[in-house]
Structures are given as structure tokens and as C-alpha cells.
N, C-alpha and C positions, 0 to 999 in steps of 0.2 A: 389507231383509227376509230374517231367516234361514229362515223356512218358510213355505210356504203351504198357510194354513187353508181344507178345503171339507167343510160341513158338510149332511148328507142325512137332512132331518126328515121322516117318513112321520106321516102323521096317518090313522088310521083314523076311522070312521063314528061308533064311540061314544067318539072323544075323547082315543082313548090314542094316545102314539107313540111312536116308535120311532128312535132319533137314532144316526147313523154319522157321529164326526167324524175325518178323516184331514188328516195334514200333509204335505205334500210338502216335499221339499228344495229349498231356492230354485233351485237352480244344477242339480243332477243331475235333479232333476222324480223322482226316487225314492220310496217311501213310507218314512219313518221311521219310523211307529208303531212302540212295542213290541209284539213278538209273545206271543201269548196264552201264558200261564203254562202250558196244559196242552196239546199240539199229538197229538191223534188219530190212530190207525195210517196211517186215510186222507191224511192228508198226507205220508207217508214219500215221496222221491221215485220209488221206484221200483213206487206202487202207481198202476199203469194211467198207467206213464211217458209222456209224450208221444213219437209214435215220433222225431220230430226234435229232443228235446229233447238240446243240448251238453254238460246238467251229468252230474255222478257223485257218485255217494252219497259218496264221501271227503270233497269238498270241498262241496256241496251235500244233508246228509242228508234235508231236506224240501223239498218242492215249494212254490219262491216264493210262487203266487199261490197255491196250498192254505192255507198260513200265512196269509196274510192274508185269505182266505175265511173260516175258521172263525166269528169272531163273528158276520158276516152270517148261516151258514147257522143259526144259532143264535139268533139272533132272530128269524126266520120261520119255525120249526118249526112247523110246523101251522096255517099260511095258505094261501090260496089263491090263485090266481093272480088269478083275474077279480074280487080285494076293489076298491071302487073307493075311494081315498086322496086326499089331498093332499097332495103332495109340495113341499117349500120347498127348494132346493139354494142353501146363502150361500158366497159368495166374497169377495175382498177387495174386488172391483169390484161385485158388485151380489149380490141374489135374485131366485133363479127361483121363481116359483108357478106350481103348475098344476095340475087335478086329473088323475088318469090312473089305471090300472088296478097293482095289488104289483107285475104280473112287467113291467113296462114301467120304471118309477122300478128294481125291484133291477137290471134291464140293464142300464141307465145305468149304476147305482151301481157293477156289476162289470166294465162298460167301463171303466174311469174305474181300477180296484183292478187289471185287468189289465194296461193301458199300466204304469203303475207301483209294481208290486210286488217288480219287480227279475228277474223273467223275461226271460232273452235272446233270447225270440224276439217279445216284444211290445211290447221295449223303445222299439223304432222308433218307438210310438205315441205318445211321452212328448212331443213340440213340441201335439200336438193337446190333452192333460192339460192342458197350461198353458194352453191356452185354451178348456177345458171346456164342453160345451154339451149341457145334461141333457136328455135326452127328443129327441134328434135325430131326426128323418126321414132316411128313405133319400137324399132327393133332399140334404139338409143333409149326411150323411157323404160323400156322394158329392165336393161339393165341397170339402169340409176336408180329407177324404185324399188328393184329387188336389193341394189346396194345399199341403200340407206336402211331399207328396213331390215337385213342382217346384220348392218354395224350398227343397229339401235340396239338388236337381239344381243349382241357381243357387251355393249356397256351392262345392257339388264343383269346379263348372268354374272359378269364383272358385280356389280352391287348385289349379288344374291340374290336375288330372281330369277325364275325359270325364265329358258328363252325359247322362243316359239321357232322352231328352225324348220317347221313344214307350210310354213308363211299363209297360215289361218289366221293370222290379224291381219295382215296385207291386203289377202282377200275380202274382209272385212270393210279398212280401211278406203277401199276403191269403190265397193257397194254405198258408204255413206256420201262418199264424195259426187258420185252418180244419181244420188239425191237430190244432192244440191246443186249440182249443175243443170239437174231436170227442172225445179223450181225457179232458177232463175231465169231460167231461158224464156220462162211464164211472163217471167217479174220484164225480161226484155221485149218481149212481145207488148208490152205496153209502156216500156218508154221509149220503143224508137220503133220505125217503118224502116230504118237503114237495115237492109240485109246485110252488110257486112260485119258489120258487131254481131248479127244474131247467128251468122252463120259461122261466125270464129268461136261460139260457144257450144256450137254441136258438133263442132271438128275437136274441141276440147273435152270434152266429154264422151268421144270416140273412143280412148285409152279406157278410161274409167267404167264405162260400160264394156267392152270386151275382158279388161283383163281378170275380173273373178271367176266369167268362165272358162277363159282359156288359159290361164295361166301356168297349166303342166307345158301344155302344147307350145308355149310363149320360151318357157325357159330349156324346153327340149332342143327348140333352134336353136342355142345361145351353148349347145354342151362341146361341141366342137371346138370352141373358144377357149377348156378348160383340159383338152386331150393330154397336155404336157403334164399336169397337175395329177390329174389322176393315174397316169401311167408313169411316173417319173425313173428316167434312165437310171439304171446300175454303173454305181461308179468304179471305174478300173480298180 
């Protein structure tokens, strides 16, 4: 498989929809799409830069996930957030159905366009991309991000590396990403009036800002889940 197809069909109430389809790169988990023919002053990198962002205008003139925001923000011009939808997300392995509200499916959708859009500070999130799961709950990121970043820890030590098993780059990782979702929200406030783009980016950015400081408390609810493991029965 040279790419992987995942395709984000919104169906509104009278019928019509609205279809975002993106390829990732089998191997990188990158987005390949081609970028829109015509790219907006708002996506210049350096308009409402993220304050942690690595790149420079020489070598990066426009901001990754900008670039690959445009068509979204552009198909929701003058929706609402609370429209209620049905959202179908296809992958190579199945479809999701569900109904659910515009700004909750476009979160998803710009969760999913942020991991990989070639952004190096959200890059990190690209192991969780590949295994996509629309319409998450807190309780459900809670556990995929704490998974991905112990089986990162498990390769590190595997190559000789220390691994961080009290997930103080996690917490890290979440604080930069809360950065950049702050920033852009800026960079949104000035390319569209449509609430529902700007309000699926502060519903996304919901995780990211709670989970650095609650993240004892986050993974305390989740111990229950592990009672077999820790107490494992004696065998006759």
C-alpha cells in the first residue's frame, strides 16, 4: 500500500454533503495531498506564527497545517456549529457512522489534518493518524495518547535510550500542542466568520489544554481497566 485513503462524508439534514478525502503516506503517515492552487495571505507562516513554531519563512513560506486547512475552512463557510450531521469516516479497514453535531466531525477531521500535515510540532501524533478514531471521547484520547507515547518509550529503550515511563514528555508534548492550537485559533479568527471551523478548534484543543494538568487524575480513572494485570490470579 502506497497511501492511505480516509475519507470524511458530512451529510447534512436536507441531503447535501460535503466530502473531505485525504491520502496519507503509507510509511511517513504525512499528508500528500496537493496543495490548493490558491494559498490565502492567512496562511503565510509568519501570520499569527505559532510562538514555538521551528520553521522560517525561507525554508517554510506557509504554515503546514494552514495549507491544508484551506479547503475545509472553505466548505463550511456559513455553517453552524450545533447543525446536526451524519458523519461517515471510511478507511481501509472499516466505516464509522454516526450522527453528531458540524463542530465535533470538523474536530475530528482537523485532528486527524493536524497530526499530519507535516507540522513539526504535531508530528508526534502521526502512530495515533494511523490508527484513527473519529469522534473520540476524552476518556478514548486519554488512552491512545498515553498508548502511543509508552510504545514510543518501549522502542526508545529497545534502541538504548532511556525511556520516560512517568510521561514527562507527554506532558510536554500536550503543553506545545496547546500552543499551537492557541495560535491558530488567532490565525482562524481572521480567515473566516464561520463559527463552526473556529469552534471545532477549541473543542480540539480541549484535550490538550487539560491533559498536562490533569493527567494523574486522567489515567487514575482508566486503573480499573488494568485490575486483572496487576493482581493476576494464582494458578492451580
Amino acid at each position: 500500500m502506497k497511501s492511505i485513503p480516509i475519507r470524511y462524508c458530512f451529510t447534512f439534514s436536507d441531503r447535501s454533503q460535503e466530502i473531505v478525502n485525504l491520502e496519507l503516506h503509507a510509511r511517513t503517515l504525512e499528508l500528500i495531498n496537493d496543495p490548493p492552487g490558491y494559498l490565502p495571505s492567512w496562511t503565510t507562516l509568519g501570520f499569527h506564527q505559532c510562538p514555538n513554531c521551528p520553521l522560517t519563512p525561507d525554508t517554510a513560506p506557509h504554515c503546514p497545517l494552514a495549507v491544508h486547512l484551506v479547503n475545509t475552512v472553505s466548505k463550511f463557510q456559513g455553517k453552524l456549529s450545533f447543525h446536526e450531521i451524519h458523519l461517515n469516516v471510511i478507511t481501509p479497514e472499516r466505516i464509522f457512522s454516526q450522527p453528531t453535531t458540524l463542530q465535533n466531525a470538523i474536530s475530528s477531521l482537523m485532528g486527524l489534518i493536524s497530526a499530519t500535515c507535516g507540522c513539526p510540532i504535531t508530528a508526534v501524533l502521526r502512530p495515533m493518524a494511523r490508527f484513527h478514531l473519529p469522534l473520540a471521547t476524552g476518556e478514548e484520547t486519554t488512552y491512545r495518547a498515553t498508548s502511543m507515547y509508552l510504545l514510543a518509550q518501549y522502542f526508545m529503550k529497545k534502541g538504548g535510550h532511556s525511556a520516560d515511563l512517568d510521561l514527562a514528555g507527554l506532558t510536554r508534548i500536550y503543553q506545545d500542542i496547546h500552543l499551537v492550537n492557541v495560535a491558530f485559533t488567532g490565525r482562524l479568527k481572521d480567515a473566516t466568520q464561520t463559527e463552526s471551523t473556529l469552534d471545532a478548534m477549541v473543542m480540539l484543543d480541549t484535550f490538550a489544554r487539560a491533559l498536562p494538568e490533569h493527567i494523574e487524575d486522567s489515567l487514575d480513572s482508566l486503573s480499573y481497566l488494568f485490575e486483572g494485570n496487576m493482581c493476576p490470579k494464582t494458578r492451580a
